[in-house]
C-alpha positions, -999 to 999 in steps of 0.1 A, spaced: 867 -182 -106 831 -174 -121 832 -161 -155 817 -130 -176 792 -157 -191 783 -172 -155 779 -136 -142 756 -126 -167 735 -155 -168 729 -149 -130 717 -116 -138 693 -126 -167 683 -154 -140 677 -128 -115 656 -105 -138 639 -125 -163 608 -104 -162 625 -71 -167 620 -55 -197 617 -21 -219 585 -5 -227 560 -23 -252 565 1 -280 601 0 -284 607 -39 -279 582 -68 -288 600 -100 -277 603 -94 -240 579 -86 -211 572 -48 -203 588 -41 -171 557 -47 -150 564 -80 -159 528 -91 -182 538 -108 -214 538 -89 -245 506 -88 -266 503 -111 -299 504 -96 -330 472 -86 -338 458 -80 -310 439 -50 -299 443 -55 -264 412 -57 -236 391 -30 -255 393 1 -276 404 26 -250 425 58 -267 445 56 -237 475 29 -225 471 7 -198 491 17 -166 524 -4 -166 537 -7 -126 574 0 -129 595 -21 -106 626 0 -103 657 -22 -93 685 -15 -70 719 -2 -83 748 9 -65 774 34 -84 786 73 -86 752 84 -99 734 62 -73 758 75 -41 753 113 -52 710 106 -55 715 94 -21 738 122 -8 717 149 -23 687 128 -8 701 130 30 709 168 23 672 174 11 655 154 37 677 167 69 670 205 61 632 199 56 626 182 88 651 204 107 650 236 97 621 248 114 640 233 146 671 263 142 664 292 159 673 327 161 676 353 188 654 381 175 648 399 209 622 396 235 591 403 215 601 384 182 596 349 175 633 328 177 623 304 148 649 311 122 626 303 92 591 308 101 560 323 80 538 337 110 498 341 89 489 356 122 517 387 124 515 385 96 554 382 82 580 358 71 611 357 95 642 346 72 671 345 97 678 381 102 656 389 75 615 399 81 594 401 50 558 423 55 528 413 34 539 448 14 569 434 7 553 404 -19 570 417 -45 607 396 -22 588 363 -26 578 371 -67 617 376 -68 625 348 -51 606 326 -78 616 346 -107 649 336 -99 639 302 -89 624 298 -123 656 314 -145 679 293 -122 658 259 -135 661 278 -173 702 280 -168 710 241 -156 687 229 -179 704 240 -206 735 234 -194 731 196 -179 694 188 -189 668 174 -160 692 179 -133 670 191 -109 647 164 -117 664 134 -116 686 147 -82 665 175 -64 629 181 -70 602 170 -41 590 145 -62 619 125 -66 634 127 -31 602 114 -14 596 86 -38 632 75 -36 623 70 1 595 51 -1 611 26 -28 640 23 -3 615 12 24 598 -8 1 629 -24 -13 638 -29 27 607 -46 35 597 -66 2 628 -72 -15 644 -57 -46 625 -59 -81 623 -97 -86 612 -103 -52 588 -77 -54 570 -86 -85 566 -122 -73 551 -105 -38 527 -88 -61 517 -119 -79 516 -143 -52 482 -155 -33 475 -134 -5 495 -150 28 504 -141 61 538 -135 51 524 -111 20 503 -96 45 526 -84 72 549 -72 41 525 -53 28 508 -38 63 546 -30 75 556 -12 41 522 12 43 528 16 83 565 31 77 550 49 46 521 66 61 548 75 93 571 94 69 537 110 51 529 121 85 561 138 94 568 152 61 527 172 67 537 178 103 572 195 95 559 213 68 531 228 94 562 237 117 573 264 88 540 281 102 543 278 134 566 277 165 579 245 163 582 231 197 547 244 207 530 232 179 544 200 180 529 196 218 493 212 207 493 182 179 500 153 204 474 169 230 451 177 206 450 212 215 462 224 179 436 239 157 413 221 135 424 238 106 463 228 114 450 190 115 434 195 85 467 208 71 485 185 84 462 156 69 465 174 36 497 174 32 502 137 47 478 126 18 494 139 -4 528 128 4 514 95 10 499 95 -31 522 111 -50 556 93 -37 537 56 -27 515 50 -56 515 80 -83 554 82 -81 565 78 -119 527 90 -134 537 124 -112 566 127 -135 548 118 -170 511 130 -167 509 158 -136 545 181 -140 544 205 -166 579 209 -164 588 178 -191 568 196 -221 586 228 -212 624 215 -207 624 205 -246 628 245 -250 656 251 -230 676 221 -249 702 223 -278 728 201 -292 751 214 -262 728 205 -238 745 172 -209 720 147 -210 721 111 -205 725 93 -240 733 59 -251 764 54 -276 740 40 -303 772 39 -323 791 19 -302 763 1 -290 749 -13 -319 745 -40 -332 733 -51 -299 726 -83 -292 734 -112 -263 772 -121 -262 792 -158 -244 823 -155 -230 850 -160 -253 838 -153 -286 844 -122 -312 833 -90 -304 836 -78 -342 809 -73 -360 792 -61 -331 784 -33 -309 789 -34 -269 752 -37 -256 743 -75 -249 706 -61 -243 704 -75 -206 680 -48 -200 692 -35 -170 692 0 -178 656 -4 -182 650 -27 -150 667 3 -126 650 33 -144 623 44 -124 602 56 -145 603 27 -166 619 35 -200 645 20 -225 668 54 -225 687 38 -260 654 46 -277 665 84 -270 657 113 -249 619 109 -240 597 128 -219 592 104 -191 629 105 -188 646 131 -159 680 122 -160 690 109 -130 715 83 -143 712 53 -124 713 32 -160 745 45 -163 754 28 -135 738 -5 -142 752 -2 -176 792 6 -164 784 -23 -137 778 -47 -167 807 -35 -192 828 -41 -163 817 -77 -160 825 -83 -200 851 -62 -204 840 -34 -228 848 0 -218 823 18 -195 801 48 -204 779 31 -230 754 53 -212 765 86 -207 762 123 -199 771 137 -225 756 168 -257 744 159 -286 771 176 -305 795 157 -295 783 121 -299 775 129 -334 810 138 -338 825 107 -317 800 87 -342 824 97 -375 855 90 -351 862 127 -346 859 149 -310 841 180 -298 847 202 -269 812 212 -249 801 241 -251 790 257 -227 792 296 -236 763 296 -257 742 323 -265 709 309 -241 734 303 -213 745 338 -212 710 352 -215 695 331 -186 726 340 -167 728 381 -172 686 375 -164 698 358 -135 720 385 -119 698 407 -132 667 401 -108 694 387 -82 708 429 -83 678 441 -84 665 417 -50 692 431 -32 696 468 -37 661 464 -30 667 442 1 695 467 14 677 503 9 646 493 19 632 514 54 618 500 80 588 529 83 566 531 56 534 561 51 502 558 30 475 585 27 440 584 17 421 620 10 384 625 19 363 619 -6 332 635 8 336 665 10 365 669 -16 374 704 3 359 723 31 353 760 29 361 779 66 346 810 73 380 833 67 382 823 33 403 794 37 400 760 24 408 724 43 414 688 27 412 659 48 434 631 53 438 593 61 472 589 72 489 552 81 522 550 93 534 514 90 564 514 120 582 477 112 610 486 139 595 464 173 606 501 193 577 529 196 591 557 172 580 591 179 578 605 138 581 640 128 555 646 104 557 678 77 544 689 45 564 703 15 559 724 -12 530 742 -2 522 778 0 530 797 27 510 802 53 497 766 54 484 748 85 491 713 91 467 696 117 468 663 133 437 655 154 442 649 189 481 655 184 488 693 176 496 716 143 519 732 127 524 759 104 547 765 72 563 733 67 571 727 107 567 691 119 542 674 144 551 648 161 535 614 159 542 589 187 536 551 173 538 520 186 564 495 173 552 467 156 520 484 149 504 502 120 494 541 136 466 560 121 458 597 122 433 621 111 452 648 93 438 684 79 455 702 57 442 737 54 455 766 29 448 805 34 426 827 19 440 831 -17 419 843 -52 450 831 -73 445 800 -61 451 768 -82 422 741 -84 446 716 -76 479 721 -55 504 690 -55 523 687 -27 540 662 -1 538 646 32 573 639 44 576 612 81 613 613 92 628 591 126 648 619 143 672 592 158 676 572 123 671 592 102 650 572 78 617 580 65 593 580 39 573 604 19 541 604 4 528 624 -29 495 640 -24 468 664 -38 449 696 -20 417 703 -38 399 736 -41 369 751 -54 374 767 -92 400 796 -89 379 828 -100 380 843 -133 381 877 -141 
């Protein structure tokens, strides 16, 4: 039966080029692999910047590892198929259940239709998108990072088709350092083919959010499709293509402002992933068979480092390039387990409480905190506030413009007319026949409507509109003969649907010539 000490020499075999960064340790390789620079040395020139480092991430199987991968599936299946779902709207709506239709122009949600007035749905939607971020970081640190963000799911895609094609991390740095071959060629050529494929579908899907999927997808592979949907396509295919085949990590580090923010959302109490420097230390390599005393439980095989993929030595402590996704806690439970320490060297766990493991004591997380409960009573805040607004919103909505020039016209009995603009916004898809009326104005009042009728003394006329239209009417609003008259008279335009009895109402100004003074 192989031993601990057989098992781990294997590994240190298998990964003899892994390392941590250059900073932290000076007697192994940096995890690309060069050898680590004499003492002394000011390197290739007197740049103020680091040289890029490739990271070779390895492969790692464990709990962390299965729920990246199921969160991964999850992530990728709704993107691509969402904008395949539909929903029966009725004849004259589009049956794409998520769709943003820039020619309508609204976004369909299900059941749900969003107008362009109605901006203020999509600000709430990333308000609370932005609080939600503010509340798991402070509870469990860069979860969405490490698990859920864009970022991470496509570039854990393109290392698995790169670890399918090329091998895992020692195979793959000797690839990269070998002469160019046939072999290294068709690697290389197959590993960019299956990359650029999933770049391509991930810009053609997102394209399908816009459009009808099924017809779109035939206008793209006839070359009907316009050329400013190719070019969108191509965009986003790029991009996918940069950021998760050859940025990847640098995405993380240099281009996300999100790591230089998180550090003020952490506290003590934050869950983050931590190494037992405590139980850890004094690290060093360890045989089979001999003392543990005088020691801590790392052997410094390095594997933490050789699976992170951004490259960094997480028992240094929590660093920027870090987002928590805790596959070296899985490396580093795989290689208690083959020694025989206990597991959870690396851990999730709050600051708080390793301090207090460190002097042998415990502490309970906590997680009622006073940021928590702020970024969660902001959280139902908005949340309330998105769907009162959501569920008493009307689906007719009125906006009036008065003439300008002239302010006010002067008939020949004495009386005096204002002008009007009037756009009735009708988001039902029926034709609505409105019932338009003024109130609070003096009696006697006359309330025209041109090429539709009048009324007097608050009575209404009726509007006919279209459904799914914006209407508009010329409206005159004329007062009678009065030398007590006001400069100004407030009053309001009030649209009502007989049969829903929904409506709107709109706050307007009749202006006059001076009143007379006596």
């Amino acid at each position: 039966m192989t031993g601990p000490n057989t098992l781990l020499e294997k590994a240190a075999a298998a990964d003899a080029a892994q390392a941590s960064f250059e900073n932290g340790r000076k007697d192994k390789p940096a995890p690309g692999g060069r050898k680590p620079r004499p003492k002394g040395d000011p390197g290739p020139s007197n740049s103020l910047y680091a040289e890029h480092v490739k990271v070779y991430p390895k492969g790692v199987k464990g709990k962390y590892r299965t729920i990246k991968w199921a969160v991964l599936i999850f992530c990728l299946a709704f993107y691509y198929l969402a904008p395949w779902l539909r929903w029966d709207r009725g004849p004259e709506a589009p049956n794409q259940a998520l769709l943003i239709d820039i020619g309508a122009p609204r976004a369909y949600l299900f059941n749900i239709e969003i107008w362009p007035q109605e901006v203020y749905f999509i600000t709430g939607l990333l308000v609370l998108g932005a609080l939600g971020l503010f509340l798991v970081t402070s509870l469990f640190g860069r979860l969405w990072c490490g698990y859920a963000c864009p970022q991470t799911v496509w570039t854990d895609l393109f290392m698995l088709v790169e670890r399918w094609i090329e091998g895992d991390r020692g195979a793959r740095m000797r690839l990269d350092k070998a002469p160019w071959s046939f072999g290294k060629v068709w690697r290389k050529l197959a590993k960019h083919s299956v990359w650029f494929a999933i770049a391509l579908a991930t810009g053609g899907a997102w394209a399908l959010y816009f459009n009808d999927a099924p017809t779109f997808v035939v206008e793209f592979f006839t070359g009907t499709a316009s050329s400013m949907q190719y070019f969108f396509v191509g965009l986003f295919t790029a991009t996918t293509y940069v950021l998760a085949g050859w940025a990847r990590e640098q995405v993380c580090t240099y281009m996300c402002p999100w790591p230089r923010f998180q550090a003020a959302m952490l506290d003590d109490q934050s869950m983050v992933v931590t190494y037992e420097s405590w139980r850890g230390e004094k690290r060093g390599p360890h045989k089979a068979g001999t003392s543990w005393e005088g020691r801590g439980d790392c052997i410094d095989c390095g594997q933490c480092v050789a699976v992170c993929p951004t490259g960094i030595d997480i028992r240094d402590g929590i660093q920027l390039e870090c987002i928590g996704c805790g596959l070296c806690i899985d490396s580093c439970n795989e290689i208690m387990a083959k020694v025989g320490r206990p597991q959870e060297l690396i851990t999730f766990d709050t600051e708080a409480r390793q301090r207090a493991r460190a002097q042998g004591g415990r502490a309970k997380w906590q997680i009622i905190r006073p940021r928590v409960l702020i970024y969660a009573a902001l959280l139902l805040i908005v949340s309330a506030i998105m769907l009162v607004a959501l569920l008493t919103r009307t689906t007719v909505q009125v906006s009036v413009l008065r003439d300008r020039a002239p302010l006010f016209v002067t008939l020949s009995d004495g009386g005096v007319r204002n002008g009007y603009t009037l756009k009735i916004l009708n988001k039902r898809r029926e034709a609505v026949d409105f019932r338009l009326s003024l109130e609070d104005v003096p009696p006697g009042a006359l309330l025209t409507v041109q090429d539709v009728g009048e009324a007097r003394d608050g009575q209404p006329v009726v509007l006919p509109t279209k459904g799914d239209k914006v209407a508009t009417f010329r409206v005159f609003v004329t007062l009678p003969p009065d030398r007590k008259r006001d400069e100004k008279t407030e009053f309001e335009f009030l649209l009502q649907n007989p049969v829903r009895g929904e409506g709107d109402e709109y706050h307007a100004v009749f202006v006059g010539p001076h009143p007379v003074r006596r």
